[in-house]
C-alpha positions as CSV (number, residue, x, y, z in Angstrom):
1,X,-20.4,8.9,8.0
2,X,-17.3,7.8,6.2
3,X,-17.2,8.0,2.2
4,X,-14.8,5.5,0.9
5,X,-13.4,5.2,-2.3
6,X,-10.7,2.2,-3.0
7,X,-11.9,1.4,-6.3
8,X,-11.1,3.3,-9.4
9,X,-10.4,2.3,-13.1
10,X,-8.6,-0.6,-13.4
11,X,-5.1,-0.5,-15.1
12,X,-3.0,-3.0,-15.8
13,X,0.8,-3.3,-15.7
14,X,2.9,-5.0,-16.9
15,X,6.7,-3.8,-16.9
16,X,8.6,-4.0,-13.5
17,X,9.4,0.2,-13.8
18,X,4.9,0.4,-14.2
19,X,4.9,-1.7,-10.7
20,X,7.4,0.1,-9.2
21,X,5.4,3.6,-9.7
22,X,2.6,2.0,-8.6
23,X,4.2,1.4,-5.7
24,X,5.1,4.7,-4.7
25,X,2.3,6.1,-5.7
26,X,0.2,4.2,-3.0
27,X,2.9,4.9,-0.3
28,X,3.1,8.4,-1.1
29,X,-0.9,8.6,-0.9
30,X,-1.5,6.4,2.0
31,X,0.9,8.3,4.0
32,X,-0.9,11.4,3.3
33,X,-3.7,10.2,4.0
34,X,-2.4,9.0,7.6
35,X,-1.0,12.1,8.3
36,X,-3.6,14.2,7.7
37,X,-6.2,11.7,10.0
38,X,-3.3,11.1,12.3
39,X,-3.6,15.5,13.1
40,X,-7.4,15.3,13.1
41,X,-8.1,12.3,15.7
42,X,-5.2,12.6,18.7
43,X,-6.5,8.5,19.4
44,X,-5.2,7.5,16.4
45,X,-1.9,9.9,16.0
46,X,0.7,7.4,17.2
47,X,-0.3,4.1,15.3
48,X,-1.1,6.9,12.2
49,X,2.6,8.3,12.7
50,X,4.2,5.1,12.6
51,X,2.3,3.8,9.6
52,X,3.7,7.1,7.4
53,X,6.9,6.1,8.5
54,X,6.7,2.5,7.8
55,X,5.4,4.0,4.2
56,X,8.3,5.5,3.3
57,X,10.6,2.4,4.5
58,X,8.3,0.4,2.5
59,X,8.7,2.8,-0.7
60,X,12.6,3.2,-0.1
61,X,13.3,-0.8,0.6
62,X,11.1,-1.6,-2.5
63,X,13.0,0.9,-4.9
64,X,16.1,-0.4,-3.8
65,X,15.9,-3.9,-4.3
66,X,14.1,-3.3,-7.8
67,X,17.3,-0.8,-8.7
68,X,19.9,-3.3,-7.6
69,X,18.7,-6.5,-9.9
70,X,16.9,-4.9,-12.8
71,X,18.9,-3.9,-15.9
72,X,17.8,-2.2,-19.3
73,X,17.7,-5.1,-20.6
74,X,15.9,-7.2,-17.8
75,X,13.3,-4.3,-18.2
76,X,12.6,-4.9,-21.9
77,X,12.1,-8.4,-21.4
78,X,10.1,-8.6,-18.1
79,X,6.4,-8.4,-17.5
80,X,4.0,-8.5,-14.7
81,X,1.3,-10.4,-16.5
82,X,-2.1,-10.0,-15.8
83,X,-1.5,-7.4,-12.5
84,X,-4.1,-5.2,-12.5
85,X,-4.5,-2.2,-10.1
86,X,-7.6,-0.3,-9.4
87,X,-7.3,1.1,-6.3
88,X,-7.9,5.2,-6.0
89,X,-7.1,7.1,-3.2
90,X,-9.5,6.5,-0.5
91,X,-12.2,9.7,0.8
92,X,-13.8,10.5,3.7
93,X,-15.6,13.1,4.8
94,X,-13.4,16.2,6.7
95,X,-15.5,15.7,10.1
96,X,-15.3,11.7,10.0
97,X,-15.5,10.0,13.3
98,X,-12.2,7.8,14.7
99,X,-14.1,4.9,13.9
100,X,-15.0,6.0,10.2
101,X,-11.2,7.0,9.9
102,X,-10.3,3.6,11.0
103,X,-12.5,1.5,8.8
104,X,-11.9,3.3,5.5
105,X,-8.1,2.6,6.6
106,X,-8.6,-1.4,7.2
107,X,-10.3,-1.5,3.5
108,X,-7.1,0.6,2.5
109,X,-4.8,-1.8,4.2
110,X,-6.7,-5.0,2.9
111,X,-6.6,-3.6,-1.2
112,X,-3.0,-2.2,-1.1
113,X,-1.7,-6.2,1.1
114,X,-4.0,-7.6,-1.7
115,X,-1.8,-5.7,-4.2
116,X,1.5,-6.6,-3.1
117,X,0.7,-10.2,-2.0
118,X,-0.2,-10.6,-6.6
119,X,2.7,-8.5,-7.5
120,X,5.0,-10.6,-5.3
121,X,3.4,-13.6,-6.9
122,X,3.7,-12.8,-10.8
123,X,7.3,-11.6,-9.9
124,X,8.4,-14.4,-8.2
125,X,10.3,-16.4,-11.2
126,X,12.7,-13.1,-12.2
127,X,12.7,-10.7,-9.6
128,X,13.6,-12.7,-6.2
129,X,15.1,-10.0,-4.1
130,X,11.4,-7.7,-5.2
131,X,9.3,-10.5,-4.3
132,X,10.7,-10.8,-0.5
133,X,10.3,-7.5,0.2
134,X,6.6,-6.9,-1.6
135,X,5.8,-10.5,0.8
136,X,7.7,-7.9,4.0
137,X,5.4,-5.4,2.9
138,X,2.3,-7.6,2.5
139,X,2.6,-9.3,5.7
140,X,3.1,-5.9,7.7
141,X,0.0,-4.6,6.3
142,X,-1.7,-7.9,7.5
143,X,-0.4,-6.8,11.0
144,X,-1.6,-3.0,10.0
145,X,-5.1,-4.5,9.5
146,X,-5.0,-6.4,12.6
147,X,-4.0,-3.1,14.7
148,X,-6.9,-1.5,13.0
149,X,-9.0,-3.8,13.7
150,X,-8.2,-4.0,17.6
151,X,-8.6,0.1,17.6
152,X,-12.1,-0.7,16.3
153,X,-13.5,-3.2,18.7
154,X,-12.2,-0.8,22.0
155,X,-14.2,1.8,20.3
């Protein structure tokens, strides 16, 4: 049986540099977490292995558009109000089945889209070039979820 944990204490951030950590912190942790699964259950390796590297895309494309608009003074000035984050790294148990692997990762994908999808949203009016590529990232976890979910229902 699969132990999940999305939830933890709920933070809130509110510079662009805060989101940004935030940000690599999940993609560093989810793709962890993918790899490790993606060793353990050979029927979820390939769609696993492509999510870590979609991870780090996500992380490097993210980063890059945040380094090429934001200035020191942009920074000082800009907030992310009201974006609060309280998801924890998710686990479950060392002998989980495929199937309890696979749900704990479609409530991972669902809470980290959820995520970007209000960051991209409180960004929006300062941060343009961030905002289309948080939405890039949102909706590819939508299409993450989706694979998930079709791994689920052939068992």
């Amino acid at each position: 049986m699969s132990s999940t944990t999305l939830a933890g204490n709920a933070t809130e951030l509110n510079t662009a540099a805060a989101v940004i950590a935030y940000v690599s912190k999940i993609e560093q942790e989810t793709a962890e977490f993918y790899e490790t699964w993606a060793r353990k259950h050979d029927e979820c390796s390939e769609i696993f292995q492509s999510f870590v590297k979609d991870n780090r895309k996500n992380e490097k494309n993210i980063k890059r558009a945040y380094y090429s608009v934001v200035s020191d003074a942009l920074e000082t000035n800009f907030c992310f109000e009201g974006l609060r984050v309280d998801m924890a790294r998710p686990q479950v148990a060392q002998d989980a089945s495929s199937s309890d692997v696979l749900k704990t990762s479609l409530e991972l994908e669902k809470s980290i889209r959820a995520f970007y999808e209000e960051a991209s949203a409180v960004s929006k009016a300062l941060l343009a070039d961030v905002t289309r590529v948080m939405d890039r990232v949102a909706k590819s976890r939508k299409v993450r979820e989706e694979k998930i979910r079709s791994m689920l229902e052939k068992g």
